[in-house]
C-alpha positions as CSV (number, residue, x, y, z in Angstrom):
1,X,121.8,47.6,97.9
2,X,123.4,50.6,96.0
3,X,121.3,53.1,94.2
4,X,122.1,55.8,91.7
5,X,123.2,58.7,92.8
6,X,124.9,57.6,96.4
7,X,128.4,57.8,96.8
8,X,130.3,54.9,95.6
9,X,132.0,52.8,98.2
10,X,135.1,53.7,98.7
11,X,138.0,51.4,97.9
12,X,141.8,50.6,98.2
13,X,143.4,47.8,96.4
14,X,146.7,46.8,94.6
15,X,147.0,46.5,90.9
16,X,148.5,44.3,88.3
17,X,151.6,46.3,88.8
18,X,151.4,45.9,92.3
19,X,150.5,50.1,92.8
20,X,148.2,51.0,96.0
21,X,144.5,52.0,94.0
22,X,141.6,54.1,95.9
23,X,138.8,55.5,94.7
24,X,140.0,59.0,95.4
25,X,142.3,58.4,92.6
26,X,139.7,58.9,89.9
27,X,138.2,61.6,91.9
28,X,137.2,64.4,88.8
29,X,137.1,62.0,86.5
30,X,134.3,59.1,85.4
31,X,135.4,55.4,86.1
32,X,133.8,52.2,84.7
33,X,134.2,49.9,87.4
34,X,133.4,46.3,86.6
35,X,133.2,43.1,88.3
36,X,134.2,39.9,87.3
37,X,134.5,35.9,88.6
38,X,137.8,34.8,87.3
39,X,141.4,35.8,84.8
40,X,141.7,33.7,81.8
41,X,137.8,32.5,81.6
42,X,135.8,32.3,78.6
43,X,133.6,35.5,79.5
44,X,135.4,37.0,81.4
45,X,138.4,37.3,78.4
46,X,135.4,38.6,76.3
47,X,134.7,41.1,78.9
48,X,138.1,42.2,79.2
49,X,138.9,42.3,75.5
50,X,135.7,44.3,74.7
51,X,136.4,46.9,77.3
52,X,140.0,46.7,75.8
53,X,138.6,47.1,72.0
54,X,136.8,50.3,73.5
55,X,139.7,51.7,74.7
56,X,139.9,54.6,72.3
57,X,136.5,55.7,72.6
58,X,136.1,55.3,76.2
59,X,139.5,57.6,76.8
60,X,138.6,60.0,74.2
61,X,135.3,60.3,76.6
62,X,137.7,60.9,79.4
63,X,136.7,57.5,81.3
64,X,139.2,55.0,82.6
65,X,137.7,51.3,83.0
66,X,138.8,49.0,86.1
67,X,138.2,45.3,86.2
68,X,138.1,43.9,89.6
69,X,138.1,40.2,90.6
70,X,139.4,38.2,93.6
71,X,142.5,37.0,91.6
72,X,146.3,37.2,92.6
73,X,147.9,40.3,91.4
74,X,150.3,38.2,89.5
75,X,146.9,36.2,87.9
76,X,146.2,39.7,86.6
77,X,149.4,40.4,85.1
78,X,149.6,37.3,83.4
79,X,146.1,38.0,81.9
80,X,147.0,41.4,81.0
81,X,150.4,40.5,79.1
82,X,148.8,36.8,77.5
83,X,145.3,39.0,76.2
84,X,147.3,42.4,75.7
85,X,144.7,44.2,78.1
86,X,144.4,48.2,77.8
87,X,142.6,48.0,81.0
88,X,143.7,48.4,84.9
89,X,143.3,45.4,87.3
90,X,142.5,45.5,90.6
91,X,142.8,42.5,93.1
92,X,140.1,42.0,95.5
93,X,141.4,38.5,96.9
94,X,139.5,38.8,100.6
95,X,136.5,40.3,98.4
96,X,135.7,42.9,100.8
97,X,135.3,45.4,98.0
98,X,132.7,43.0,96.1
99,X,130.6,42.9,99.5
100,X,130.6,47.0,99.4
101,X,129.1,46.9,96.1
102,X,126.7,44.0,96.8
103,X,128.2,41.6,93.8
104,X,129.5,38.8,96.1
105,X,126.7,36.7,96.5
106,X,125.5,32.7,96.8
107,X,125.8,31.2,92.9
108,X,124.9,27.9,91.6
109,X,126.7,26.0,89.5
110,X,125.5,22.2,88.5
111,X,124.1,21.2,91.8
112,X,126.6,23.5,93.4
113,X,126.3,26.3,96.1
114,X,129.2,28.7,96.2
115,X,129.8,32.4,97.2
116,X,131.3,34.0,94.2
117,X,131.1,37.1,92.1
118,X,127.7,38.0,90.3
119,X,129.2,39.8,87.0
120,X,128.6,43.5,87.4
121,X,129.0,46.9,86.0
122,X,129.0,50.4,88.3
123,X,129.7,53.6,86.2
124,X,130.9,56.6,89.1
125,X,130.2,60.1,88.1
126,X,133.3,62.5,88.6
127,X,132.1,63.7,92.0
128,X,132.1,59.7,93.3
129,X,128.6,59.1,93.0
130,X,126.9,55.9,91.4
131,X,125.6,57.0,88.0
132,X,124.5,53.7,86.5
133,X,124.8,50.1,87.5
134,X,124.5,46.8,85.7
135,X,123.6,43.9,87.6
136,X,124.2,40.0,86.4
137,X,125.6,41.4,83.3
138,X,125.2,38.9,79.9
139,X,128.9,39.6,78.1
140,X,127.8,39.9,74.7
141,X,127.4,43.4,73.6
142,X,127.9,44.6,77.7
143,X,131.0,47.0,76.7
144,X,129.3,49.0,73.4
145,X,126.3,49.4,75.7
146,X,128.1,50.8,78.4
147,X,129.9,53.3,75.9
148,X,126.5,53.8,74.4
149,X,125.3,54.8,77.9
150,X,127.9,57.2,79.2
151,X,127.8,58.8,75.4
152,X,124.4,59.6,75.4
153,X,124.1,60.1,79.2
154,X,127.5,62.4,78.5
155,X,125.5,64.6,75.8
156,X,122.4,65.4,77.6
């Protein structure tokens, strides 16, 4: 289990424009790092086009946002050019950085067991520490009141 103020697990994946990401890329800066199950779902579009809708405000703060799911890099691109995403995504396909942060777990689905992603939102502080998390995150409204967080959390 993660807890605020630990160093965020570290990371290196490939983006939707097949670029070689790590953690130490956002290093002095704040990163919204989100988890999500699957490109070109119901919530998980409505995830990725909030954060998108936020864009301005969340760059203005001088905070980048990252989706990460276990899709194909070309998955992401597709989703990025069909929902004209203002966001980076990353492609965690052996979901090894999903077990780091504790979000791969058992889920049930009509009768079903299946390990899958558990929707989740980690906020890292410019020095690579955890500064808030989200866990089993409800879509609606998810994005303003991460904004509202790092805004308020920001000012103090």
């Amino acid at each position: 289990m993660l807890h605020i103020n630990q160093p965020a697990p570290a990371f290196k994946l490939v983006n939707q424009a097949e670029e070689i990401i790590n953690l130490s890329d956002f290093s002095g800066q704040w990163l919204i790092l989100y988890f999500y199950p699957k490109d070109n779902t119901p919530g998980c579009t409505t995830e990725a086009l909030d954060f998108t809708a936020l864009h301005t405000e969340f760059t203005q703060l001088g905070v980048t946002v990252v989706g990460i799911s276990p899709d194909s890099v070309s998955s992401h691109g597709k989703f990025i050019t069909k929902q004209n995403l203002q966001i980076m995504l990353l492609s965690d396909f052996d979901h090894q950085v999903a077990e780091a942060y504790g979000v791969w777990q058992l889920k049930k689905f009509m009768g079903k067991e299946y390990m899958g992603i558990v929707r989740s939102t980690f906020v890292i502080d410019p020095q690579g520490n955890l500064a808030q998390t989200w866990l089993k995150v409800k879509v609606k409204g998810h994005a303003v009141g991460v904004l509202e967080w790092l805004t308020n959390h920001m000012a103090s």
